[in-house]
C-alpha positions in Angstrom: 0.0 0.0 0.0 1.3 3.4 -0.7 0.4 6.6 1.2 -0.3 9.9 -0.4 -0.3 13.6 0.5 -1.2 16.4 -1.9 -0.5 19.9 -0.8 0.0 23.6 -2.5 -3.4 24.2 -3.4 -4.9 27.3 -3.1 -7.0 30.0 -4.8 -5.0 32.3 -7.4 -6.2 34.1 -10.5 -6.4 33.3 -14.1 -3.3 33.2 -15.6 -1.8 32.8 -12.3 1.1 29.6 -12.0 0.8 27.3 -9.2 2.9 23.9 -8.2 0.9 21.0 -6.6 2.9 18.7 -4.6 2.2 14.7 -4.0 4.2 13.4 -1.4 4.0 9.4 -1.4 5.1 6.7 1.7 4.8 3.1 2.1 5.5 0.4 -1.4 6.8 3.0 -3.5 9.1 0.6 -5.1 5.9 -1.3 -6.7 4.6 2.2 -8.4 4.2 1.9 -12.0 3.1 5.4 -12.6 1.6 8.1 -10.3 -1.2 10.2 -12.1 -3.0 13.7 -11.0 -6.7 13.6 -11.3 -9.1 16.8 -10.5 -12.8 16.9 -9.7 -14.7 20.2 -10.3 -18.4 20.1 -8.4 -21.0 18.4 -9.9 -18.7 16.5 -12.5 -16.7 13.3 -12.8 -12.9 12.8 -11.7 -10.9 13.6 -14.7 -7.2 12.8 -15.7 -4.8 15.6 -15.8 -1.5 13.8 -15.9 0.6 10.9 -15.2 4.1 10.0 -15.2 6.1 6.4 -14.8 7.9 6.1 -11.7 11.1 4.8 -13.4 10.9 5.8 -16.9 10.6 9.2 -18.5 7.1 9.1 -19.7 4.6 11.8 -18.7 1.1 11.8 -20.3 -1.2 15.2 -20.6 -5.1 15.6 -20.8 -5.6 17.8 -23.7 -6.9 20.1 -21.8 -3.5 21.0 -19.7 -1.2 20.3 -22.5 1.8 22.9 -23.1 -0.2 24.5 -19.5 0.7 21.9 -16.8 4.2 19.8 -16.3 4.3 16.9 -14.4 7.8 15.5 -12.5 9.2 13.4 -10.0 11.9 13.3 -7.3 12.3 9.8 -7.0 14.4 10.9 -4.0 12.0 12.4 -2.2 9.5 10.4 -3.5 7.4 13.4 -4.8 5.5 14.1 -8.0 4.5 17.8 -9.1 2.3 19.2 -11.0 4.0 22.5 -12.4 0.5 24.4 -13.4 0.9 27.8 -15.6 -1.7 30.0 -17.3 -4.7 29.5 -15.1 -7.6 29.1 -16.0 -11.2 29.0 -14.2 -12.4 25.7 -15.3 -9.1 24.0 -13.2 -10.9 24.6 -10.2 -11.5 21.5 -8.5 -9.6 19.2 -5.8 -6.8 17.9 -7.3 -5.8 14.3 -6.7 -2.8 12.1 -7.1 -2.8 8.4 -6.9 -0.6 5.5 -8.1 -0.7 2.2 -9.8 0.9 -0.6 -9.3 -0.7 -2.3 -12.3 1.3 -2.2 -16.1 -1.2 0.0 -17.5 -0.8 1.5 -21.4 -0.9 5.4 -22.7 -5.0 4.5 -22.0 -4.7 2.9 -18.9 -3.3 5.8 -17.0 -5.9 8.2 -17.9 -8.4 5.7 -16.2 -9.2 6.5 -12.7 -10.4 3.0 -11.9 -6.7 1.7 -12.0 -5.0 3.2 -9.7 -4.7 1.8 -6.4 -4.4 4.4 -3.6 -5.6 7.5 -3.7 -4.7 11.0 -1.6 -7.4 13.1 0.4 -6.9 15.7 -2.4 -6.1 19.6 -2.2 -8.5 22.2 -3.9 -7.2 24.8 -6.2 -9.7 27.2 -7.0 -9.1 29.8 -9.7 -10.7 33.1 -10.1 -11.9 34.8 -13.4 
């Protein structure tokens, strides 16, 4: 089982940068890939990014790419989310999880694989 903690949320402006921070304990040897998800209320839990714990693959939502950079400090056994250019319809609570599973370029966009989730940090940006 691995542990997460998200922090750095926060409300800023549009066009504003921000850096979310997932901070992850326990079988962190096992993780395949850690991914950020966001929930804005009333709507689903989306994918915003993922990136493999020991290779250098990211993977971007549409929606965030050329915005939002994902990395990892295998060290401190942290993943970020570098977020730039703000808009209003990132508000939501952002969430990081991991997988222990071998999941593909679609498998990692899927919420329903990942294992263990954080409590989630809300990020809330104004127009």
């Amino acid at each position: 089982q691995v542990q997460l903690v998200e922090s750095g949320g926060g409300l800023v402006q549009a066009g504003d940068s921000l850096t979310l921070s997932c901070a992850a304990s326990g079988r962190t040897f096992s993780t395949y890939a850690i991914g950020w998800f966001r929930q804005a209320p009333g709507k689903e839990r989306e994918f915003v990014a993922a990136i493999r714990w020991n290779v250098d693959r990211t993977y971007y939502a549409d929606s965030v790419k050329g915005r939002f950079t994902i990395s990892r400090d295998n060290a401190k056994n942290t993943v970020y989310l570098q977020m730039n250019s703000l808009k209003p319809e990132d508000t939501g609570v952002y969430y990081c999880a991991t997988t222990a599973s071998i999941v593909g370029i679609v498998g990692v966009t899927i919420a329903d694989r990942y294992d263990s989730w954080g409590q989630g940090t809300q990020l809330t940006v104004s127009s």
